[in-house]
C-alpha positions as CSV (number, residue, x, y, z in Angstrom):
1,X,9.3,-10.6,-15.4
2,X,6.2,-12.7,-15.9
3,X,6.3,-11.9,-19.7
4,X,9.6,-13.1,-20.4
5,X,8.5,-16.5,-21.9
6,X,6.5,-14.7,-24.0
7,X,8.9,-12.1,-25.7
8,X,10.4,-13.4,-28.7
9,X,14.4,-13.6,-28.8
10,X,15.6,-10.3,-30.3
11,X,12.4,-8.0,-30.4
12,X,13.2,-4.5,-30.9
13,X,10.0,-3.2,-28.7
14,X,11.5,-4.9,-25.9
15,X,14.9,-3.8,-26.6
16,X,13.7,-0.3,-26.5
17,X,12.1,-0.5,-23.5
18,X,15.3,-2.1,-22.3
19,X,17.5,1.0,-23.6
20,X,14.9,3.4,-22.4
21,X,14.4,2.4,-18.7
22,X,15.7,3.6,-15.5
23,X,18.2,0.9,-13.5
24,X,17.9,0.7,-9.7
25,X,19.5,-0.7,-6.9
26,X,18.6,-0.5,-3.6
27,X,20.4,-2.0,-0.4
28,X,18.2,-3.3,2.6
29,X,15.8,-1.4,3.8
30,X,16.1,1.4,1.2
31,X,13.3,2.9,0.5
32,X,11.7,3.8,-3.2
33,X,9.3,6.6,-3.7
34,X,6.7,5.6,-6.7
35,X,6.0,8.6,-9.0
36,X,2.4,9.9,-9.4
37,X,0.8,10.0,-12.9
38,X,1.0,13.5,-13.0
39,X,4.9,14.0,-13.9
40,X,5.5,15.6,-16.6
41,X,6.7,12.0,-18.6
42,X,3.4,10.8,-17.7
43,X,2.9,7.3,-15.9
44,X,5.6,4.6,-14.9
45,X,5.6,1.3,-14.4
46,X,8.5,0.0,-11.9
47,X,9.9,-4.1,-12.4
48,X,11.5,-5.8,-9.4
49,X,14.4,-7.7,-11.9
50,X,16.5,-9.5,-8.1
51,X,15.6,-9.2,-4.9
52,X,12.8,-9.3,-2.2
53,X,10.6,-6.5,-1.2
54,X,7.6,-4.8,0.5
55,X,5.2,-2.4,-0.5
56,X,3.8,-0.1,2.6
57,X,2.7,2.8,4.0
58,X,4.0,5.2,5.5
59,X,0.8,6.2,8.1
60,X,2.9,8.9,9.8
61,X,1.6,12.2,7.9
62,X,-1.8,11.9,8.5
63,X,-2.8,15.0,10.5
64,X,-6.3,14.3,11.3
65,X,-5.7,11.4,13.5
66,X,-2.7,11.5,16.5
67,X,-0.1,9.0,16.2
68,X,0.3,6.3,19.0
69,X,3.2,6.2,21.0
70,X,5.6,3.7,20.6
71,X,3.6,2.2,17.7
72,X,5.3,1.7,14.3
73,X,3.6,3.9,11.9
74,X,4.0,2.0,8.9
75,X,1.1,-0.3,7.4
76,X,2.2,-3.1,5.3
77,X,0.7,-3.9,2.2
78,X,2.6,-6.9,1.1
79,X,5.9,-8.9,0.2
80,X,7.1,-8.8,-3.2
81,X,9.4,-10.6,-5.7
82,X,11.4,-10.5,-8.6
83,X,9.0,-10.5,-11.5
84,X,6.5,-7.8,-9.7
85,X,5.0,-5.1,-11.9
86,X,4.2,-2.0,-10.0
87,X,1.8,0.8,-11.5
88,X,3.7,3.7,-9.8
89,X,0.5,6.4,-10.3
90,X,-1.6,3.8,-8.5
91,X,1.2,3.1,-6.0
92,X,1.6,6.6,-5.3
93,X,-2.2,7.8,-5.3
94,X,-1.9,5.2,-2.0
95,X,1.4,6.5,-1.1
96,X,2.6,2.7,-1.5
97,X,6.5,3.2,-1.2
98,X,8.9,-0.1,-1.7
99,X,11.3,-1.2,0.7
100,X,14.1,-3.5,0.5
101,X,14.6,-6.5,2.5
102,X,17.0,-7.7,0.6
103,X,19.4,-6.2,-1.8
104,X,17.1,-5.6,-5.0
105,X,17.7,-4.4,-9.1
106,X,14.6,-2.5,-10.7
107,X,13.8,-1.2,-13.8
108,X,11.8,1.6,-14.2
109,X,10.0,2.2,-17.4
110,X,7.3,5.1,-19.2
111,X,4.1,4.1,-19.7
112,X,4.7,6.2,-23.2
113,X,7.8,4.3,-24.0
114,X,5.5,1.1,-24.2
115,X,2.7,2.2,-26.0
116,X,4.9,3.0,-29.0
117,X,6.9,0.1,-28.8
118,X,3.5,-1.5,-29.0
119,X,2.8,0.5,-31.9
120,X,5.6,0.6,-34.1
121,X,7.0,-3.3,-33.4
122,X,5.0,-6.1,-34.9
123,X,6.9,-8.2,-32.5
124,X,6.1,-6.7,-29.4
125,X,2.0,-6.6,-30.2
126,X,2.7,-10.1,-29.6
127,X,3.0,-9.9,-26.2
128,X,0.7,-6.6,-25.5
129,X,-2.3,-8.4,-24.2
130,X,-0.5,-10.6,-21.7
131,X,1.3,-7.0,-20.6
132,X,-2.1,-5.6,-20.3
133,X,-3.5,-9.0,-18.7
134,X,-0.2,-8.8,-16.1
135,X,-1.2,-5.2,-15.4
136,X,-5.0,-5.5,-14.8
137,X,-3.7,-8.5,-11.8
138,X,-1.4,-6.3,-10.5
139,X,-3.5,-3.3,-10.4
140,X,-6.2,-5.2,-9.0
141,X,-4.3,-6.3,-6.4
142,X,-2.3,-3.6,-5.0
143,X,-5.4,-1.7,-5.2
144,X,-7.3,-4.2,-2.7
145,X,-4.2,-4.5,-0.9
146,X,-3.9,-1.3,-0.2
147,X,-7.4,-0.4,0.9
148,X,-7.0,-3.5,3.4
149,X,-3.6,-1.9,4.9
150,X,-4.9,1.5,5.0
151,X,-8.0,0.4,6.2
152,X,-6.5,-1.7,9.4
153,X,-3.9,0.9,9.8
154,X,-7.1,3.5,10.4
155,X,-8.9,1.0,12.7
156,X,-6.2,0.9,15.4
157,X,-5.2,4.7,15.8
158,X,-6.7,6.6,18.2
159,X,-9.1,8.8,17.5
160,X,-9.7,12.7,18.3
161,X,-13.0,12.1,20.3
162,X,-11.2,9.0,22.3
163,X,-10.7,11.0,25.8
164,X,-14.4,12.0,25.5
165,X,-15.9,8.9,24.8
166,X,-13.4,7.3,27.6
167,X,-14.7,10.0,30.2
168,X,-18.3,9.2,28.8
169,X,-18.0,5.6,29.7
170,X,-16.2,6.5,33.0
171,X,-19.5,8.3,33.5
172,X,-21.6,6.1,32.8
173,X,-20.1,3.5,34.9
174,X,-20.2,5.7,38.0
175,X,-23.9,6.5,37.4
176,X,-24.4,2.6,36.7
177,X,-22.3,1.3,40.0
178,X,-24.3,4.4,42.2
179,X,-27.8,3.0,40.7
180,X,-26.9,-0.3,41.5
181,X,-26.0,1.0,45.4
182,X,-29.3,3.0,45.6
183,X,-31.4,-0.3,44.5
184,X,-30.0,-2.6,47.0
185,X,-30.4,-0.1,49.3
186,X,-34.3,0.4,48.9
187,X,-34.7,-3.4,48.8
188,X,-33.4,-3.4,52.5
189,X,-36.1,-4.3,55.0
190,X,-37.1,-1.8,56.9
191,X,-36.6,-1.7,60.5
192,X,-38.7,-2.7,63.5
193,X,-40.2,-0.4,65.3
């Protein structure tokens, strides 16, 4: 993690979080479901410790729009590496899941478990604001990141009006190509008499 330099050697808020967390390991191309905020222990954060990764989503289950054929139906939202801090509830508001590309460890952590380490180790206030600092980057950018993939994801499906506006044009191109016959036909000359 990013904030490793910054813990000092033997801290007991870190070693609690240490004790505390959840241990993962996921094989290539295992998938990992981030937790919403809503669960009853509250919010998560999730720690990529080995491995590589990438965050996407899973564009399937939207009901409004049909799928197309043959297309994948999975929007990347980009790579990560070991180090990575992932706000599950964010993640999960997106429907950001994690897939391995490589064999990967995680830790998983509660967001509750940190704020009292914070609060009861003198230690570990030491390195709250570059956890916060860490967080607000991370947040910021998986938020972006997955605007911009859902975004492009939306932009290339096909719509539900798409065979009307296709008929439409086809339409309008007949009525177009028959003008264009019916003009060159009254700038003929006309014939002699």
């Amino acid at each position: 993690l990013v904030l490793a330099p910054h813990i000092p050697e033997g801290c007991l808020g870190a070693k609690s979080m240490a004790l505390q967390s959840d241990h993962f390991d996921l094989k290539v191309g295992e998938l990992y479901e981030p937790m919403p905020d809503s669960m009853v222990c509250g919010a998560y954060f999730w720690v990529l410790a080995r491995g590589r990764a990438v965050l996407e989503i899973d564009t399937s289950e939207d009901v409004d729009r049909p799928q197309t054929p043959g297309k994948s139906n999975v929007a990347h939202v980009m790579p990560i590496f070991p180090g990575y801090l992932l706000i599950e509830g964010l993640a999960s508001d997106y429907q950001v899941r994690v897939r391995a590309v490589a064999p990967c460890e995680a830790y998983r952590f509660r967001q509750l478990d940190l704020e009292v380490a914070f609060a009861a180790v003198a230690t570990a206030k030491k390195w709250e604001p570059i956890f916060r600092m860490v967080e607000h980057e991370h947040a910021t950018e998986l938020n972006k990141r997955a605007q911009d993939a859902t975004g492009a994801a939306d932009v290339v499906r096909p719509h539900c009006n798409d065979p009307a506006i296709h008929r439409w044009k086809d339409r309008r191109l007949l009525a177009l190509s028959h003008a264009s016959a019916k003009a060159a036909w009254d700038r003929l000359p006309d014939l002699p008499d």
